[in-house]
Steps between C-alpha positions, in 0.01 A plus 500: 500500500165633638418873610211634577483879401553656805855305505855739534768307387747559201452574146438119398150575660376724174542165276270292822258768543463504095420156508250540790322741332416298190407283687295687776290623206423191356326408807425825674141397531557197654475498887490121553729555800237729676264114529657216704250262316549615160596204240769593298473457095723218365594732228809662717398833356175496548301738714508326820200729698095332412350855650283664237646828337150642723617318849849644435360869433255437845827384693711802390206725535419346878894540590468946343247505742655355824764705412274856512376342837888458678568648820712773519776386799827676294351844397786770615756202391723432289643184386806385276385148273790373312520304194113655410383447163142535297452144538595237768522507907685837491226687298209334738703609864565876318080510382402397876705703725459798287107430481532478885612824516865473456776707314659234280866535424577250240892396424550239205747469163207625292231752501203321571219746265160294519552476852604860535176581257273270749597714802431860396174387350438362803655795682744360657817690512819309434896578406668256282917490550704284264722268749718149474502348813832333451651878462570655874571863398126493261289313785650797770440805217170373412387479935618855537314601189182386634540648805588837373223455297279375731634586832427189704531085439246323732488150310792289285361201291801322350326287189789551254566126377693309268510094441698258293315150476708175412723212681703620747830342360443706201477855632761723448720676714372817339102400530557403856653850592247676323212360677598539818619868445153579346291308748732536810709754453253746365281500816840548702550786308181695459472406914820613597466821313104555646527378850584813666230674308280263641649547831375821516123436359470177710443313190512169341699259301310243267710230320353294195611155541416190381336155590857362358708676748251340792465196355783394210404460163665275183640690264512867652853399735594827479174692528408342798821508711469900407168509625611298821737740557261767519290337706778502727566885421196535637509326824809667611452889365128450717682454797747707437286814407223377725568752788576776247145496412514295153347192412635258242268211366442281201243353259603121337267516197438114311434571179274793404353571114789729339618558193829266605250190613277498212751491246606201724140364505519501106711249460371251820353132420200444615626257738786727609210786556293273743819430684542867507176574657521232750799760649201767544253349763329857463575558168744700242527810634416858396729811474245666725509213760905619567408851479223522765725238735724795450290774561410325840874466630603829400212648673411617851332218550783283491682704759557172735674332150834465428776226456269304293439372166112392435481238225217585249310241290696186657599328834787284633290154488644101548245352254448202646178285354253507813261303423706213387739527788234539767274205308865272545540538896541240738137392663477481827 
């Protein structure tokens, strides 16, 4: 079982995220998957990024400072990010809308302190609420807390996410339920309950996705017919809520450097890891690559978006060998 820690599911998850942990800090320095041409170690634990300790500090210091330059397209917003947590895609959508001017609302199982420590030094103001997605009457308090609180709701990003990896025929009844009522039915909920909030602020919807709900993937059955599903969710509640003034779109993320992936990486062949990057014509992705996909749709700028999800970091493709093929046709 694999979470990543901005996962809501049951209490089997503190065991998971223990694990993750241990492991996360093994390798915390290692960003092999931010390089599509880095060479993995064969030692499985190895640290699988060839950057210098000074190129890393130069990268992270070059990202700080495109961060200070941002535009500022949601200042007098506010915006609800679910699932957020100090590290992984929830942490990096909650650090760019709120350096973009935003109000962040963030709703998750646990309090997410670095993150919340990031944002005021950064002064950025944002509310935590504890919230489980799966739990109706919690996701409905914790929306009219924020908007007592805060008085408005202009943008919804549903990233809350849970995944079981393994065969199909060996999933559980139990594991299959509580993926899809983390992935699915947790953006139901937390929509349902906002919509007519965002009715009145003509605001937006944002669903995280996945690659494996557009495309299938081995292994993640379950995780990708949720994700499927609310790519579908999405579709319908745009046209739906279209006329009322709301837009509802998606990002499709391949896979992005988290805490989740690289204690995936860790344990990768290096033949298994070149297969891997031959997925990523572009690359393994960043958290900030989802988050500033995100910041686009939510904003004004995307006013003429909705009923879509955008892949990120991969593309439907039918791989055929060109060169070969074209070098084999008929002459005339």
């Amino acid at each position: 079982m694999a979470i990543d820690s901005n996962s809501i599911a049951s209490s089997s998850i503190a065991t998971a995220a223990a694990e993750k942990a241990k492991t996360a800090s093994r390798i915390a320095d290692s960003a092999a998957l931010n390089s599509a041409s880095a060479k993995p170690a064969s030692n499985k634990t190895a640290a699988i990024d060839h950057r210098t300790p000074e190129e890393i500090r130069a990268e992270r210091a070059a990202t700080a400072a495109a961060l200070k330059a941002l535009p500022t397209r949601f200042l007098g917003k506010v915006a609800i990010v679910t699932g957020a947590s100090s590290r992984g895609i929830g942490g990096a959508i909650v650090e760019r809308l709120g350096r973009e001017g935003a109000v962040v609302a963030m709703l998750s199982l646990h309090e997410p302190v670095k993150l919340l420590e990031r944002m005021e030094e950064a002064g950025v103001r944002c509310t935590w609420t504890a919230c489980d997605v799966t739990e109706t009457d919690l996701v409905n308090r914790a929306i009219d807390g924020v908007l007592d609180e805060l008085g408005h709701i202009d943008v919804v990003v549903n990233n809350a996410g849970f995944d079981v990896s393994g065969g199909f025929a060996n999933l559980t009844d139990d594991e299959c339920q509580q993926v899809i009522d983390v992935n699915l039915g947790g953006v139901m909920r937390v929509s349902r309950a906002a919509l007519p909030l965002l009715e009145a602020s003509q605001g937006v919807i944002v669903n995280v996705t996945s690659a494996s709900g557009l495309g299938g993937t081995p292994g993640l059955a379950a995780y990708s017919a949720a994700k499927a599903g609310v790519d579908g969710l999405t579709r319908s509640l745009a046209i739906e809520y279209a006329r009322k003034g709301v837009r509802v779109v998606g990002v499709a993320p391949a896979l992005v450097k988290t805490p989740m992936s690289v204690r995936y990486a860790a344990g990768m062949t290096a033949e298994v890891w070149e297969r891997l990057i031959a997925c990523h014509p572009l690359g393994i992705g960043a958290t900030q690559d989802v988050a500033a996909a995100i910041a686009f749709l939510a904003s004004h700028e995307a006013r003429w978006i909705s009923g879509v999800t955008l892949p990120l970091g991969w593309m439907p493709s039918y791989p055929l060998p060109f060169d070969a093929y074209a070098g084999a046709a008929p002459q005339e």
